[in-house]
C-alpha positions as CSV (number, residue, x, y, z in Angstrom):
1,X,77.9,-2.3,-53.7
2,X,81.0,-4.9,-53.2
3,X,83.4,-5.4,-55.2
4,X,83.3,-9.1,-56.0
5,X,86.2,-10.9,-58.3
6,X,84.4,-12.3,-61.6
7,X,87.9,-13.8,-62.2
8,X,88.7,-17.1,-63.0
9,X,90.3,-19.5,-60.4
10,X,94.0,-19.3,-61.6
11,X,94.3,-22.8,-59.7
12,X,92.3,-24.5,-62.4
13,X,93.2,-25.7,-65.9
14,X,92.9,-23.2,-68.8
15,X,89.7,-23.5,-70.5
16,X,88.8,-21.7,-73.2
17,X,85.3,-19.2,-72.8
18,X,82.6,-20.8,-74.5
19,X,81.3,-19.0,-78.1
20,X,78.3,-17.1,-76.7
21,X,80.6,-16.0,-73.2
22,X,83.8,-14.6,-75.6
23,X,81.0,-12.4,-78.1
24,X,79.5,-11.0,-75.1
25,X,82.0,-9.6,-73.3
26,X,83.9,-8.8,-76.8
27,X,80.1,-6.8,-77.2
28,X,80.5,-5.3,-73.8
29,X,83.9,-3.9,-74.4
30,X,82.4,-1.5,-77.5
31,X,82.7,1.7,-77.2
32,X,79.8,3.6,-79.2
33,X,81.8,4.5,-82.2
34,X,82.5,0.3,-82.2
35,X,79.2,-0.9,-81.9
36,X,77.9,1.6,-84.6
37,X,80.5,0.5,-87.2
38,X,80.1,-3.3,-86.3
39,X,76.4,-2.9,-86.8
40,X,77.0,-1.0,-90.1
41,X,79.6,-3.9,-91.4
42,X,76.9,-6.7,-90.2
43,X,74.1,-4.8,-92.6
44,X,76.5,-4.8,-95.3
45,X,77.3,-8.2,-94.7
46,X,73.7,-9.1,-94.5
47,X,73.1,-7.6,-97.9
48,X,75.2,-9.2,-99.9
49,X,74.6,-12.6,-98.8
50,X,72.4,-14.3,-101.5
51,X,68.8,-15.0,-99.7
52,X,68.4,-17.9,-98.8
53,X,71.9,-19.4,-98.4
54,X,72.0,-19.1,-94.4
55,X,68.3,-19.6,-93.0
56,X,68.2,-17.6,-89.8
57,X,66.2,-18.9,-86.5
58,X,63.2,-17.4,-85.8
59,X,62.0,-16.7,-82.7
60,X,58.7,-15.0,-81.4
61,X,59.5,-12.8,-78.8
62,X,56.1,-11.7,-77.0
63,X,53.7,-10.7,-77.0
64,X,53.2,-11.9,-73.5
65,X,56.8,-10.9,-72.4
66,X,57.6,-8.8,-69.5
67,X,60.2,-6.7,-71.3
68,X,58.0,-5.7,-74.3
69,X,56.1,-3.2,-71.8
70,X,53.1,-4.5,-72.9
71,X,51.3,-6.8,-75.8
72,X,53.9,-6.3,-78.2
73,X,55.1,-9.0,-80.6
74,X,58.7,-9.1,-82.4
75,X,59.1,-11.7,-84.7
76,X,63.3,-12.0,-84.5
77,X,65.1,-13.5,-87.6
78,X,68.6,-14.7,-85.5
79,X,72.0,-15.5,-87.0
80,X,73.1,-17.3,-84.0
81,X,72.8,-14.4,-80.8
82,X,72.6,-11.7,-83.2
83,X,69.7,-10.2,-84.6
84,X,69.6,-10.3,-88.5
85,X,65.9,-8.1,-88.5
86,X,62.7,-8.0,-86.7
87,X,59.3,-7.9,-87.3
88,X,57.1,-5.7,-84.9
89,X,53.5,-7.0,-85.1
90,X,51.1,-4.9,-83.3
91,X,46.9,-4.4,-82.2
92,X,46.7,-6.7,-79.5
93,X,45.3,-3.9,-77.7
94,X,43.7,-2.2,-79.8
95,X,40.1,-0.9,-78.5
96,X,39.3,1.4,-81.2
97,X,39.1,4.9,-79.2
98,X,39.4,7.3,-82.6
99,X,36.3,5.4,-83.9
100,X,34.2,5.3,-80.7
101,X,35.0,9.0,-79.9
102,X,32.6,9.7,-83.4
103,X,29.9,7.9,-81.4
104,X,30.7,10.3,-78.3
105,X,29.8,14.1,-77.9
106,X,33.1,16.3,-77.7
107,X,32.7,16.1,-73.8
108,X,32.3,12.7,-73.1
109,X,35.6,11.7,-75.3
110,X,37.5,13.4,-73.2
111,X,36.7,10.3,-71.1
112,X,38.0,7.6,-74.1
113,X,40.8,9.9,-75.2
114,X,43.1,9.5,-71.7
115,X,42.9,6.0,-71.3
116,X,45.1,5.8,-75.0
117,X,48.6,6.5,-73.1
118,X,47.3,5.3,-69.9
119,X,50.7,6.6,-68.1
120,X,50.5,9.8,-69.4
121,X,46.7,10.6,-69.2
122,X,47.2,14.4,-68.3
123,X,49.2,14.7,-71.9
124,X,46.1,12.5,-73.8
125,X,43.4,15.0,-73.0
126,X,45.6,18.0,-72.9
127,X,46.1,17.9,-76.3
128,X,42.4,16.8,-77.5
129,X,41.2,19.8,-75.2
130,X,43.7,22.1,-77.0
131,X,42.9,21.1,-80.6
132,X,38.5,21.2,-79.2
133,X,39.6,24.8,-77.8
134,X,40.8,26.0,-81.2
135,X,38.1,25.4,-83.4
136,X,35.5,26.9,-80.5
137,X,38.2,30.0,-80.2
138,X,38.4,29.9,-76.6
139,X,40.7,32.1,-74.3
140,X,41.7,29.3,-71.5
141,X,42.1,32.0,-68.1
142,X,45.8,31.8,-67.1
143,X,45.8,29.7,-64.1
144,X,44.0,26.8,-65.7
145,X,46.8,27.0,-68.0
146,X,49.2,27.0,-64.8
147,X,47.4,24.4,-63.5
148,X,47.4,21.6,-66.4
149,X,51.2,22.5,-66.6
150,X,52.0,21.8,-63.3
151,X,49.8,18.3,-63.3
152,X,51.4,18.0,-66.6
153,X,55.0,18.2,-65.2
154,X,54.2,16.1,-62.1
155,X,52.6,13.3,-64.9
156,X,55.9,13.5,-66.2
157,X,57.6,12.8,-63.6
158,X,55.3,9.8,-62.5
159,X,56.1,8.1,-65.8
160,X,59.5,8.6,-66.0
161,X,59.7,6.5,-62.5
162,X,57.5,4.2,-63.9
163,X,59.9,3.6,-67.0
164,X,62.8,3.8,-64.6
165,X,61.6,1.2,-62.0
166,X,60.7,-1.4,-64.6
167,X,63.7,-0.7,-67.4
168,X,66.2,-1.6,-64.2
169,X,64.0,-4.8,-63.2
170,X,64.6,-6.2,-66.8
171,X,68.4,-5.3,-67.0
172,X,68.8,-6.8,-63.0
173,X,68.4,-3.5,-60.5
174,X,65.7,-4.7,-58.4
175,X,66.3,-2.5,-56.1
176,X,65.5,0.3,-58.3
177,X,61.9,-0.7,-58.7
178,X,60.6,-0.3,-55.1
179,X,62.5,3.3,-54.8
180,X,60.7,4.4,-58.0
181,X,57.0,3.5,-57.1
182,X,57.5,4.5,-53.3
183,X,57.5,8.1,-54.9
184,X,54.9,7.2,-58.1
185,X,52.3,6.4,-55.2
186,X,52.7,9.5,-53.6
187,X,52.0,11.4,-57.1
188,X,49.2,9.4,-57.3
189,X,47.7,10.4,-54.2
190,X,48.1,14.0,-55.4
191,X,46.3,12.9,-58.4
192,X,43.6,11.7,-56.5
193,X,43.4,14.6,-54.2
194,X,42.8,17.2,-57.2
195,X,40.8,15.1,-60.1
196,X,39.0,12.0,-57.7
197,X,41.1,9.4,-59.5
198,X,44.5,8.2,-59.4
199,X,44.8,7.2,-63.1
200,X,42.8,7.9,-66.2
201,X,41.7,11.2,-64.9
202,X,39.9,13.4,-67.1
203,X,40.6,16.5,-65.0
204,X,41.5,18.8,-68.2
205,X,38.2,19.9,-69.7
206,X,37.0,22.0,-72.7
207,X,38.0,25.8,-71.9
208,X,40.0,24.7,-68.8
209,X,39.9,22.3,-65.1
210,X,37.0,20.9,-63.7
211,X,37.8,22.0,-59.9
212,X,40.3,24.6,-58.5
213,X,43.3,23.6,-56.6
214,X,41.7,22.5,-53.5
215,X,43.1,23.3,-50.1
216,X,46.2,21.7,-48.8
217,X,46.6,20.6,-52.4
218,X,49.5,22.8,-53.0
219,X,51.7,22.4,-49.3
220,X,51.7,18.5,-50.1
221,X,53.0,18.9,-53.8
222,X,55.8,21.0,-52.2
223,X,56.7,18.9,-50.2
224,X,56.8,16.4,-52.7
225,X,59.1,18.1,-54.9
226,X,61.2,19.3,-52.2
227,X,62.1,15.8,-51.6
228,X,62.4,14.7,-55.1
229,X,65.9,16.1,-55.9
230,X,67.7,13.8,-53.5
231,X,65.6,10.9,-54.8
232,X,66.5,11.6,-58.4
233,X,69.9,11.5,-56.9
234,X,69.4,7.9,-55.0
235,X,68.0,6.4,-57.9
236,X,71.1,7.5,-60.5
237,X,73.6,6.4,-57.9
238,X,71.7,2.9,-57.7
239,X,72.6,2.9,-61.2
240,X,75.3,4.5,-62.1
241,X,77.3,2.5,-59.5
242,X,76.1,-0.4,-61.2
243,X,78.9,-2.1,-63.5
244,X,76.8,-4.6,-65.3
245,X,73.5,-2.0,-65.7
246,X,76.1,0.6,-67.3
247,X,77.6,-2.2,-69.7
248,X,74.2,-3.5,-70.7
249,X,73.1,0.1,-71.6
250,X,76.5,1.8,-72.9
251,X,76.6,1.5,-76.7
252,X,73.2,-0.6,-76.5
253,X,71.0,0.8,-79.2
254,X,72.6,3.5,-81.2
255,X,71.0,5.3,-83.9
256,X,72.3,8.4,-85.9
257,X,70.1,11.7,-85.1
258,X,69.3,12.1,-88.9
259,X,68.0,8.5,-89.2
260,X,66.1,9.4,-86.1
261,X,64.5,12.7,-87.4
262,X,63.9,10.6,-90.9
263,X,61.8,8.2,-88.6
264,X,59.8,11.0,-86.8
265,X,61.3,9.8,-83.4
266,X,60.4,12.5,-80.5
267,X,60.9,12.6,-76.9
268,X,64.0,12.0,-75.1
269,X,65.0,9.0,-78.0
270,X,65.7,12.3,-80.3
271,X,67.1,14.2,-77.5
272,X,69.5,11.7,-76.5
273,X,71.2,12.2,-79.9
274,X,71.7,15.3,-79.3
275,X,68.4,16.8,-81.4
276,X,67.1,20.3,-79.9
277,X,64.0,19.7,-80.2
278,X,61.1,19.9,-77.3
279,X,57.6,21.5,-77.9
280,X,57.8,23.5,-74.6
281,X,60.6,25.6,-76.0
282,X,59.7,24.9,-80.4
283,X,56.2,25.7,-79.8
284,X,55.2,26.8,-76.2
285,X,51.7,26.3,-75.6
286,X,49.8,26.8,-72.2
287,X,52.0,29.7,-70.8
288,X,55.2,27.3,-71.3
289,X,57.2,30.9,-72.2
290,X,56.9,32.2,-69.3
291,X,58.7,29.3,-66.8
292,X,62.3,28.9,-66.5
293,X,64.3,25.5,-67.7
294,X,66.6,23.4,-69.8
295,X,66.2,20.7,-72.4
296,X,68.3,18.0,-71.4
297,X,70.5,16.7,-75.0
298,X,72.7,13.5,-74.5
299,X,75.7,13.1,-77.3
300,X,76.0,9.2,-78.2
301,X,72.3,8.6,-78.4
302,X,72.5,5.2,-77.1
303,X,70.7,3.9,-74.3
304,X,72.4,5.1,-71.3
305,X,72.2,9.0,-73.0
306,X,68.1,8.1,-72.6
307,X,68.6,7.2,-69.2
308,X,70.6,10.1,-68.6
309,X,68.3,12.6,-70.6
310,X,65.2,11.0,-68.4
311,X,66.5,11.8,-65.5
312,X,67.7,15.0,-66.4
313,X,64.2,15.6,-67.4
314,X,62.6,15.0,-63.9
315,X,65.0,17.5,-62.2
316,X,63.6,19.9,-65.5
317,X,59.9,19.4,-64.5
318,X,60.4,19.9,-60.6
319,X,62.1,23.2,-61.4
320,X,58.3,23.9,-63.8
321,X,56.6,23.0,-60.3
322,X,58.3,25.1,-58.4
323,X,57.8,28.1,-60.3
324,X,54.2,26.9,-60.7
325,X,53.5,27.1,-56.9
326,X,55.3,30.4,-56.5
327,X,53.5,32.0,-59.1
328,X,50.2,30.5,-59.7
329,X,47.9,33.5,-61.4
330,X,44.8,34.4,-59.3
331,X,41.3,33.9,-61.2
332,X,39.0,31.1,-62.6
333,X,40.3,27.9,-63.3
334,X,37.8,27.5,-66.5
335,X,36.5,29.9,-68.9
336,X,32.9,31.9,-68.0
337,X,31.1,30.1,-71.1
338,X,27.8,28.2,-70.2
339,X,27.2,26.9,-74.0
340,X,30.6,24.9,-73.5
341,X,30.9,24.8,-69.1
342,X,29.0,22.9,-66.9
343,X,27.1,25.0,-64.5
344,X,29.1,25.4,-60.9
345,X,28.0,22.6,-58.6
346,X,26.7,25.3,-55.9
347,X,24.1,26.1,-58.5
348,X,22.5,22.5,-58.9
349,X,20.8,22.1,-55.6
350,X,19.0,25.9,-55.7
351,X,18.1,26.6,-59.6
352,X,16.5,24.6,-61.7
353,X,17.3,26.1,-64.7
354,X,21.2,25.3,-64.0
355,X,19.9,21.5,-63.3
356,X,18.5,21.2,-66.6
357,X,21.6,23.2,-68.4
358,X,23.8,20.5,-66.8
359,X,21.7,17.6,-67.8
360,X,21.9,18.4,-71.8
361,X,25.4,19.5,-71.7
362,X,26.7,15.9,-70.5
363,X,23.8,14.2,-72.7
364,X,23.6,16.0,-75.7
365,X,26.9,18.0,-75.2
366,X,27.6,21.4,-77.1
367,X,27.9,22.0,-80.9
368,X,31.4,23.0,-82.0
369,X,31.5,25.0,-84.8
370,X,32.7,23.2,-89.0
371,X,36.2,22.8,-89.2
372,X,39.5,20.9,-88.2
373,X,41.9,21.8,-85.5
374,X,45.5,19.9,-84.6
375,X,47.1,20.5,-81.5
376,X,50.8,19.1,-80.2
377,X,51.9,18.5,-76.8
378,X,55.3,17.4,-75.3
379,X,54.6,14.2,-73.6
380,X,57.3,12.3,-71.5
381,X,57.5,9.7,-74.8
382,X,57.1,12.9,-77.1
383,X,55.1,14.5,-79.3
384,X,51.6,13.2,-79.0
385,X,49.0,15.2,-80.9
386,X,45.6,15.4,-81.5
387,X,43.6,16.1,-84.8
388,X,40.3,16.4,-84.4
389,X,37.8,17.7,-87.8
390,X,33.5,18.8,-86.8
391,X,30.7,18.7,-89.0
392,X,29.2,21.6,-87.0
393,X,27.4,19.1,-84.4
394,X,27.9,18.0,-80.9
395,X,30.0,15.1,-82.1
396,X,33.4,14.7,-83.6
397,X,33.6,13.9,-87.3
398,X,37.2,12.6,-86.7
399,X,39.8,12.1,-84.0
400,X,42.6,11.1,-84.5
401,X,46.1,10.9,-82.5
402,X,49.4,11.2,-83.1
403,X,51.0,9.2,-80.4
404,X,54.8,9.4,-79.6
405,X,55.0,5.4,-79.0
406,X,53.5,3.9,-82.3
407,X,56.1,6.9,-83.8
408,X,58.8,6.0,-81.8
409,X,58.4,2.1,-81.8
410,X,59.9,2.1,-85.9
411,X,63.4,3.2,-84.4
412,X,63.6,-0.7,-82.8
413,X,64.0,-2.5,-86.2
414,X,66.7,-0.9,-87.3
415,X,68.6,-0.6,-83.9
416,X,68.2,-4.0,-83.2
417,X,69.8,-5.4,-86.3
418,X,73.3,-6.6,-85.9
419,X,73.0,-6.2,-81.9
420,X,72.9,-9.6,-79.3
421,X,69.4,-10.7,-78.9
422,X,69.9,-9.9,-75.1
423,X,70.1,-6.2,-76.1
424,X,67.0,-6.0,-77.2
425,X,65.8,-5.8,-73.8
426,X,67.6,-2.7,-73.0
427,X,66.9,-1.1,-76.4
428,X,63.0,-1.8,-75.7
429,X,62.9,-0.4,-72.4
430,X,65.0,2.4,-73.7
431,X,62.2,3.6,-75.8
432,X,59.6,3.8,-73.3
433,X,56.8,2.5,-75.4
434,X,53.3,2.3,-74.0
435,X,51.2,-0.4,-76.0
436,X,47.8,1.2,-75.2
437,X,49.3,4.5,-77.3
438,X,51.0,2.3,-79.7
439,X,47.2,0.3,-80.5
440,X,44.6,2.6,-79.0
């Protein structure tokens, strides 16, 4: 990038900066500590001003607005550029999954339950699958659990370019965009190879995968990951060397790590504060103790730390894939159970018996013993989770999910007051919120 003199022509007349010119740039000189004590003084300020003696502008911002990531609408109470509070309102996408899944047999929610997060869809059904798993006590075989953490990893990766590409189209890097979903596509053709769809698969099933790994599968994700380090580094120095992205995410959106925790924030928001705290390692799950890597912490917690702990975190999850392909267990990819597993497809075309097993399990499904199950997985927003309570029947009494983004989305009221209404934009796209998690 050029260097290009933002100067002022020393030939002209002095003229002062006008109002809204002078407070940005005075913003844009913070350091962290700053910012956090002027936000502090402008709460205390706000507090002891007598309601109604300064009526703030109000401004609706969404929910059709392409940096809310979706059909999100903040109601924004302004005191000039700076935010006195906003209102999140939310449910414009709601489509009532939980509920419908009571209407569904355990198998075919599996189907509902990973379009909520509909950029994490690997994480969705993982943990339903997990919590289904528990109350029928079944032993997943080891490389079905290999298998849903390696597509699990590579998910991760797929939405942190996703969340990379667009966060630098809202604060200006174009560029950034087309680099990021050059590589997304290429995931998705690997999702495609090995579930039949590209997004919204329902490849995790009850007691493990619905296919093996099939042949060339593994050489191409290889070579995928082989290649990913370097672009990692491409799309950082994009950024990085990038004077006005670094100022409009340095200091941007700061929250202490204790308000954070108070707020059940997860995921790399927490992390970027400096919080230790990632399922994988807190509470492995699917053979997660037994792969080799790091949880990425930042130490300021504002919105460049996220960026930093992101991309930290897709170096973390092509180190998993690695290990994944080198060591992948031999066996079944699903457990031996016919009350619970469809019959193999071989079997369909030359017994009968198998053709009519298969027809009742996907109509009438399999009963699941009384009793209530929750299960917790680490999902590139966080911790998304899955409680799930049977009657003893073939259909759920209750589902219901724990998704990191309606968690995660409280953080934004309270980071947002006292900062420019131009910040918001970085502050939203710095928490990664999907809207179809959020209302579900």
């Amino acid at each position: 990038m050029s260097n290009v003199d933002l100067g002022r022509d020393t030939s002209l007349p002095h003229q002062e900066l006008p109002e809204t010119e002078r407070i940005v740039r005075e913003v844009e000189a913070r350091t962290p500590a700053e910012a956090a004590a002027r936000t502090a003084e402008h709460e205390r300020r706000a507090a002891e001003d007598p309601v109604g003696a300064r009526d703030p502008l109000v401004l609706n911002m969404g929910p059709h607005h392409p940096s809310t990531h979706g059909v999100l609408r903040l109601v924004t109470e302004l005191d000039g550029e700076v935010v006195r509070d906003i209102h999140p309102v939310i449910g414009y996408l709601h489509t009532g999954i939980e509920k419908q899944c009571e209407n569904k047999t355990f198998w075919q929610a599996i189907t509902l339950v990973t379009r909520m997060d509909y950029l994490s869809p690997f994480f969705n059904t993982h943990a339903y699958t997990q919590s289904v798993e528990k109350l029928l006590s079944l032993d997943v075989p080891p490389r079905a659990q290999w298998i849903r953490v390696m597509l699990s990893e590579l998910n991760r990766i797929t939405s942190h370019l996703v969340w990379l590409g667009t966060s630098g189209l809202e604060l200006g890097a174009i560029s950034v965009m087309f680099y990021t979903f050059r590589e997304r596509d290429r995931a998705l053709d690997l999702f495609e190879m090995i579930a039949g769809e590209r997004m919204n698969t329902r490849y995790f099933q009850v007691g493990g995968c619905a296919e093996d790994i099939p042949p060339g599968f593994e050489d191409l994700l290889r070579r995928f990951v082989d290649e990913m380090p370097s672009r990692i580094d491409e799309y950082e120095g994009l950024l990085r060397a990038n004077p006005i992205w670094v100022e409009r995410t340095k200091g941007i959106g700061i929250l202490p790590a204790e308000q954070l925790i108070d707020l059940g924030v997860t995921g790399p928001p927490l992390r970027a504060a400096g919080v230790d705290l990632d399922l994988r390692k807190a509470r492995p799950y699917s053979g997660y103790e037994h792969f080799d890597f790091s949880v990425p912490l930042g130490t300021q917690g504002d919105a460049y730390d996220r960026f930093l702990v992101r991309m930290a975190e897709m170096r973390q999850s092509v180190r998993i894939i690695e290990q994944c392909l080198d060591g992948m267990p031999e066996g079944p990819s699903i457990v031996d159970d016919r009350k619970v597993v469809l019959p193999p497809r071989g079997e369909l075309a030359t017994s009968m018996e198998s053709l009519i097993h298969h027809f009742k399990l996907v109509t009438e499904g399999f009963t699941v013993p009384e009793g209530e199950a929750y299960s917790a997985v680490e999902s590139p927003r966080g911790e998304i989770g899955c409680y799930v309570a049977s009657d003893g029947g073939p259909k759920p009494l209750r589902v219901h999910m724990r998704d990191a983004s309606f968690v995660n989305l409280q953080a934004l009221r309270p980071m947002a007051r006292g900062a420019l209404l131009s910040d918001m934009v970085a502050m939203i796209g710095s928490l990664d919120n999907v809207m179809g998690g959020v209302d579900r």
